[in-house]
C-alpha positions, 0 to 999 in steps of 0.5 A: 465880863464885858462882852457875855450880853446879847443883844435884845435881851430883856432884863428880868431875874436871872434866879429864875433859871430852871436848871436841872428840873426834872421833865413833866411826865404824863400818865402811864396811859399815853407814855407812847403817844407821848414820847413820839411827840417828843420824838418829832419836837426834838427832830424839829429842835435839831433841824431848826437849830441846825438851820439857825447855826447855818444861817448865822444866827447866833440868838436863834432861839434853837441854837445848840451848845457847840461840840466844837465850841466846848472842844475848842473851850476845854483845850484853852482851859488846860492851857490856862491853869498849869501857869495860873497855879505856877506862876501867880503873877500871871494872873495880874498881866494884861495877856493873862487877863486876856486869856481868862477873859477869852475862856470866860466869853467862850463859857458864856456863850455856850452857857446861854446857848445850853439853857436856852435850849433847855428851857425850849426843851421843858416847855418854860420860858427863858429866863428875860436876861439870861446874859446876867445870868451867864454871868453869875455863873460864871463869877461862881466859876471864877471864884472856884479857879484858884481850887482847880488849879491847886487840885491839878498841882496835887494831881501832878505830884500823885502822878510824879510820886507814883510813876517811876516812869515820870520825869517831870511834872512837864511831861505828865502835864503834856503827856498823861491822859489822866491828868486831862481827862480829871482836870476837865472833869473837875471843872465841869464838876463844878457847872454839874453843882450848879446845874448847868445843863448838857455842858458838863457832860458835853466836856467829860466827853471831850474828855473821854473821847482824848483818852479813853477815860470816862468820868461822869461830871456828878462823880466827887473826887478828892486831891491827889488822884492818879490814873496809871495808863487809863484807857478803859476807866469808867467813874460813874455820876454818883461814885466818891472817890477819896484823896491819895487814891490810884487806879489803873486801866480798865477800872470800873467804878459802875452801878449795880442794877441801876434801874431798880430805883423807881418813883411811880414806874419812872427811873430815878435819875442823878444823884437821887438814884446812889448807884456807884460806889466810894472809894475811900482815901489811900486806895489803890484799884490794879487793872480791870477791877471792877466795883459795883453798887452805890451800898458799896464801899472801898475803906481806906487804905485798902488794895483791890487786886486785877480783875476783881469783880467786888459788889459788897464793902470791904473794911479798912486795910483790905487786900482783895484779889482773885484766886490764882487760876489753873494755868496749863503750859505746853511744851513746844517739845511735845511734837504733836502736830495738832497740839495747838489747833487742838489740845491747847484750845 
């Protein structure tokens, strides 16, 4: 990586990163005077950092992860992995090479920037040689490469399986809105386990905000997973969801009563706080189901009908549907003037 240090930086241990802690709190007594502090911090963050971004000053301390930047990040990535899976050789040319090491430059940047920022935030001191510390991260994600480009080709071949509407692996990886939406939430996935702050949640939404499709970065999802059509998904932080798994627009994999977990009075947050459901392999979910709760469990195998509001676990091989409602069809024959301002409503 030859170009992730920025000037002035000190050396010192990058181990000594923060990432993830949780926020000093202090007694139920002056939650109020202490949230409005907050509250007038953060706006004075914002401002200074909006100041330091207009200004030019690319180490200002107060410098915020880029919208744009992580944008501009994850449309890069899509572009580098089909090629890095289906043709190998790529990863050896000195173009390729060039690509990754321009997509590395652009992770490390917004990395330092985030934890920086995030140490600001809690009141810590940023780590004395936060560069080298962006850089063993990003060896981390390096090494995890070859894995995400194998997970999209198993992806691309669910999707060819189960849409006969498919003519290639081409045109779903040009086209599909599942295969973006999960392929940039796999990698942030992996800066989610490593604790990076705002970054994975800031390219889930990138995500989310192209397709319609909201996968949270904590949510673990296995290989071969397809989203038919997708507008409408929401996967929770917590949810598992399992190999050779479908789901279809509109399906909801939430939580049940997410604020009854608490630790004196405060909301347990991120994965210590199971609150959405598994999903088992093998499992097909039809449009507009909705399953709720981290005690919830899809066993393998099964089928969830649309429309299906399931809060309780189902075993293997299960078939859960709606009843059919009570449909009523009127006539066009029936020459009542008001039939349909009236009768049909």
């Amino acid at each position: 990586m030859k170009r992730t240090a920025e000037r002035g930086e000190p050396s010192g241990n990058p181990r000594s990163i923060p990432f993830g802690e949780p926020r000093q709190r202090g007694n139920m007594t002056t939650v109020k005077t202490t949230q409005n502090g907050q509250l007038h911090r953060l706006a004075d963050e914002f401002r200074s950092a909006l100041e330091a971004r207009l200004s030019g000053d690319r180490a200002g301390e107060y410098r915020l992860p880029s919208k744009d930047e992580v944008t501009k990040f994850c449309t890069r990535y899509l572009e580098a992995l089909f090629p890095l899976y289906y043709e190998p050789a790529l990863q050896t040319s000195p173009q390729s090479a060039h690509f990754l090491e321009e997509l590395e430059i652009q992770l490390a940047e917004q990395i330092i920037c985030a934890v920086r920022f995030d140490c600001h935030c809690r009141d810590k001191e940023a780590p004395r040689n936060l560069p080298r510390a962006a850089e063993e991260l990003l060896t981390a994600v390096r090494a995890k490469l070859p894995q995400l480009a194998h997970l999209l080709a198993t992806d691309l071949q669910a999707a060819l399986k189960n849409d006969p509407a498919a003519m290639g692996y081409e045109e779903i990886l040009l086209s599909y809105p599942g295969i973006e939406a999960i392929a940039i939430q796999r990698l942030a996935h992996e800066l989610y386990l490593l604790k990076v702050p705002y970054l994975p949640r800031m390219m889930t939404e990138v995500g989310h905000s192209h397709t319609g499709i909201d996968i949270h970065p904590g949510a673990t999802i296995g290989e071969s997973f397809f989203i038919d059509h997708g507008t409408g998904v929401v996967i929770g932080e917590t949810a598992t969801v399992g190999n050779n798994v479908t789901l279809y627009h509109g399906v909801t994999l939430g939580a049940f009563n997410p604020t009854s977990k608490r630790d004196g009075g405060e909301l347990v947050r991120g994965q210590g706080n199971k609150r959405h459901p598994d999903i088992e392999d093998n499992v097909t979910i039809y449009p507009g189901a909705t399953i709720l709760g981290g005690d919830t469990r899809v066993g393998h195998h099964s089928v969830v009908g649309g429309n299906v509001w399931l809060t309780h676990s189902v075993e293997p091989y299960s078939r859960v549907t709606v009843k059919d409602p009570e449909l009523l069809i009127r006539s066009k024959a029936q020459q009542d003037k008001d039939w349909f301002l009236g009768g049909a409503i």
